[in-house]
C-alpha positions in Angstrom: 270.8 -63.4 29.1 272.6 -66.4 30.8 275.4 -67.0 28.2 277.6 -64.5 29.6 277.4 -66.8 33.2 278.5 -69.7 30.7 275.4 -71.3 30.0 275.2 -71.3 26.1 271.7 -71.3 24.5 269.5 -74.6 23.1 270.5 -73.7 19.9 274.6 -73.1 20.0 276.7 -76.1 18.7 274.5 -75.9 15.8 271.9 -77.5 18.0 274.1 -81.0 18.2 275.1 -82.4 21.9 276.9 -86.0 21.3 275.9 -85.7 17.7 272.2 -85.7 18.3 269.9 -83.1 17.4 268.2 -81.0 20.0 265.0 -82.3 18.7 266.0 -85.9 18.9 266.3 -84.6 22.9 263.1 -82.4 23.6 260.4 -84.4 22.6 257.9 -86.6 24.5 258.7 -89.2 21.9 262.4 -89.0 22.6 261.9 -89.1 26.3 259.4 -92.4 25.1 262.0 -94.0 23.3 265.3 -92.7 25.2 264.5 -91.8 28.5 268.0 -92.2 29.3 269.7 -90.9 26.7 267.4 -87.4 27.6 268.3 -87.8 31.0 272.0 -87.4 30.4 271.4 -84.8 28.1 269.9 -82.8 30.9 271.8 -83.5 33.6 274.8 -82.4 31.7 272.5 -78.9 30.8 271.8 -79.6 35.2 275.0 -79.5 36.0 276.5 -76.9 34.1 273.6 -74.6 35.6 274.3 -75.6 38.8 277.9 -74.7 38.9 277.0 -70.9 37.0 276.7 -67.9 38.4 274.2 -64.8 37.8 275.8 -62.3 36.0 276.0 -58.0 35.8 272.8 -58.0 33.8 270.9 -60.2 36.3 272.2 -58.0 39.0 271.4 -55.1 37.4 268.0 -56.1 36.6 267.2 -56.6 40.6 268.5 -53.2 41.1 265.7 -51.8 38.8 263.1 -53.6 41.7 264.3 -50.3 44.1 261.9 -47.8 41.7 260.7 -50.7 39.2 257.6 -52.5 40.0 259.8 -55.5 37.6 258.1 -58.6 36.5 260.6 -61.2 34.5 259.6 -63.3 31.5 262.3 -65.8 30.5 262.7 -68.4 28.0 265.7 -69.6 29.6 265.2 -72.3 32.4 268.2 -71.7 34.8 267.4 -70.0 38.1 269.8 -67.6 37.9 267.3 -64.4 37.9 265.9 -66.2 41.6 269.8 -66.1 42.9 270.4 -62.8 41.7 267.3 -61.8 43.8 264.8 -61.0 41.5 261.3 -61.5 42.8 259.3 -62.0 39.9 260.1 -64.4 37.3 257.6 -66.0 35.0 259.1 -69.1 33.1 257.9 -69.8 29.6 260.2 -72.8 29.0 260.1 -74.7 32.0 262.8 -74.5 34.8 265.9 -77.4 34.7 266.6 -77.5 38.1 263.0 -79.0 38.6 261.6 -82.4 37.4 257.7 -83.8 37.1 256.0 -87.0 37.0 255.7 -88.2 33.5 252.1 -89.4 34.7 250.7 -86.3 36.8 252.2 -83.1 35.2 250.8 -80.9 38.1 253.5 -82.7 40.4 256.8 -80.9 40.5 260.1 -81.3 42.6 262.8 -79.3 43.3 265.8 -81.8 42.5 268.2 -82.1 45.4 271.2 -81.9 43.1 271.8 -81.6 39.5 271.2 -85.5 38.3 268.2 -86.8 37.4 267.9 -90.7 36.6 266.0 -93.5 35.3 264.0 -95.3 38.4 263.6 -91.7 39.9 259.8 -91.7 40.2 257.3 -89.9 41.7 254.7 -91.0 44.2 252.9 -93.0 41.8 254.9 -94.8 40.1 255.9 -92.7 37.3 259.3 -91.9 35.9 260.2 -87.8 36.7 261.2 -86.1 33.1 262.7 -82.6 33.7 260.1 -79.7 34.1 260.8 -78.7 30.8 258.6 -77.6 28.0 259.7 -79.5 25.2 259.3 -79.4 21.1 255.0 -80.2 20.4 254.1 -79.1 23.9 251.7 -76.5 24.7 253.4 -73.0 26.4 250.7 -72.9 28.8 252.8 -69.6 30.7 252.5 -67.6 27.4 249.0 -66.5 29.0 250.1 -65.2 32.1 253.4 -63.6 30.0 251.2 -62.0 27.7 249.3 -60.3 30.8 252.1 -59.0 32.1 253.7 -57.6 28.7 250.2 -55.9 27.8 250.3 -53.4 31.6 253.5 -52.6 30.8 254.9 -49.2 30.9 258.6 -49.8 30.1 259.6 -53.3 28.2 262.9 -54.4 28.0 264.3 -57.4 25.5 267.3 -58.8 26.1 269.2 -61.8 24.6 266.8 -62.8 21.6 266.5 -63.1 18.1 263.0 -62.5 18.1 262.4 -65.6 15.8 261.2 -68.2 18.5 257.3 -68.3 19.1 255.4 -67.7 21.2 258.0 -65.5 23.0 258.9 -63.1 20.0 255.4 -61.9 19.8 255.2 -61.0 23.3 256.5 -57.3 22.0 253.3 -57.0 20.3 251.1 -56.9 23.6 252.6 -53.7 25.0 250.9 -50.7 24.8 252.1 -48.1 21.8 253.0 -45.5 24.3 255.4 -48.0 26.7 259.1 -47.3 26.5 260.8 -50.1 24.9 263.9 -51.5 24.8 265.8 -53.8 22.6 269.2 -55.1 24.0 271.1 -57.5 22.0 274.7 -57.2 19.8 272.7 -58.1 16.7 269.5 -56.2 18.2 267.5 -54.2 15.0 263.8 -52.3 14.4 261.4 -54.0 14.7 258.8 -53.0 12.2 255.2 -52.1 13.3 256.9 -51.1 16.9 256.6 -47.3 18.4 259.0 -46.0 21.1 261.3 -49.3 20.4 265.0 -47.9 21.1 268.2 -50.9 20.1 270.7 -51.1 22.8 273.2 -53.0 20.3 275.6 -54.7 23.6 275.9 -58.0 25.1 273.5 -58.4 28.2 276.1 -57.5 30.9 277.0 -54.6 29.5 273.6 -52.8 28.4 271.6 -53.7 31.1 273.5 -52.5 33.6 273.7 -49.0 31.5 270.1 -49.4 30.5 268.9 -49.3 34.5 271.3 -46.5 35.6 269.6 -44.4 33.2 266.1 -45.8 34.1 267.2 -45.3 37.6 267.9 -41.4 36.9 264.7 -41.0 35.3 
């Protein structure tokens, strides 16, 4: 959804930043035995989020809100969908332009600007790790995702593989009779799903296309 604002998925670069693997950079045991080397990852991730801008599919999507009761699941952690305008975003992954204390998870700060570094605590003492859900770490907003996918009476997919759990089973919580919609370039079937229809373009260009037409309905 974001890479067309210039913020490239976890995954591109073969999942290498600084010849490290992204799992050498989202764990709990990496932040353990790197906390710095995690920090810089992220503050590079920080900054170039900071700097991006929402795009035509983000826009369109808030457009939808004028008919569209519209409730957004992401997996990505910029904020982009928030300055676009949309007013209900649910994030599975965590959101990078937060941090927590590495001691009480239920304490989160919005971060002033886009660096994050070691001897930033919280009030008690502890080191703040970005608000992040990282590799071995419970997805404790795939509840609350899985509500919202299961009332709904259109359901749009945008940007995904459909490989990475628990988000990719998501699909399978909407009712048979929803509408759904499947927009990706490499977007395909999906066996077992009724009323799916593939919108094979790049977010900023199907989305927008894909509301109009909602709009007009």
């Amino acid at each position: 959804m974001s890479a067309e604002s210039g913020i490239k998925t976890f995954r591109d670069d073969d999942g290498l930043w600084n010849n490290h693997r992204a799992q050498d950079l989202a764990t709990p045991q990496a932040f353990n035995q790197n906390p710095e080397l995690v920090l810089d990852f992220y503050n590079w991730r920080r900054k170039i989020v900071w700097e991006a801008e929402p795009n035509s599919g983000h826009l369109a999507l808030v457009k939808l809100e004028e008919k569209f009761d519209v409730h957004i699941i992401t997996q990505n952690v910029d904020d982009l969908h928030e300055r676009a305008g949309s007013k209900n975003v649910l994030h599975l992954h965590g959101e990078i332009k937060k941090a927590r204390s590495s001691s009480h998870p239920d304490k989160v700060y919005e971060l002033p600007t886009w660096k994050l570094s070691p001897g930033d605590k919280c009030e008690f003492g502890s080191q703040l790790r970005p608000h992040i859900v990282w590799f071995g770490e419970p997805v404790e907003m795939i509840v609350p995702a899985m509500e919202i996918a299961s009332q709904a009476d259109v359901f749009i997919v945008i940007g995904t593989s459909l490989v990475v759990y628990p988000a990719a089973g998501l699909l399978s919580y909407v009712k048979t009779e929803a509408e759904k919609y499947f927009v990706d370039p490499n977007a395909f079937k999906v066996a077992g799903i009724q009323n799916l229809y593939v919108i094979p373009e790049k977010a900023g260009v199907g989305i927008p296309k894909l509301v109009e037409d909602l709009l007009k309905s």
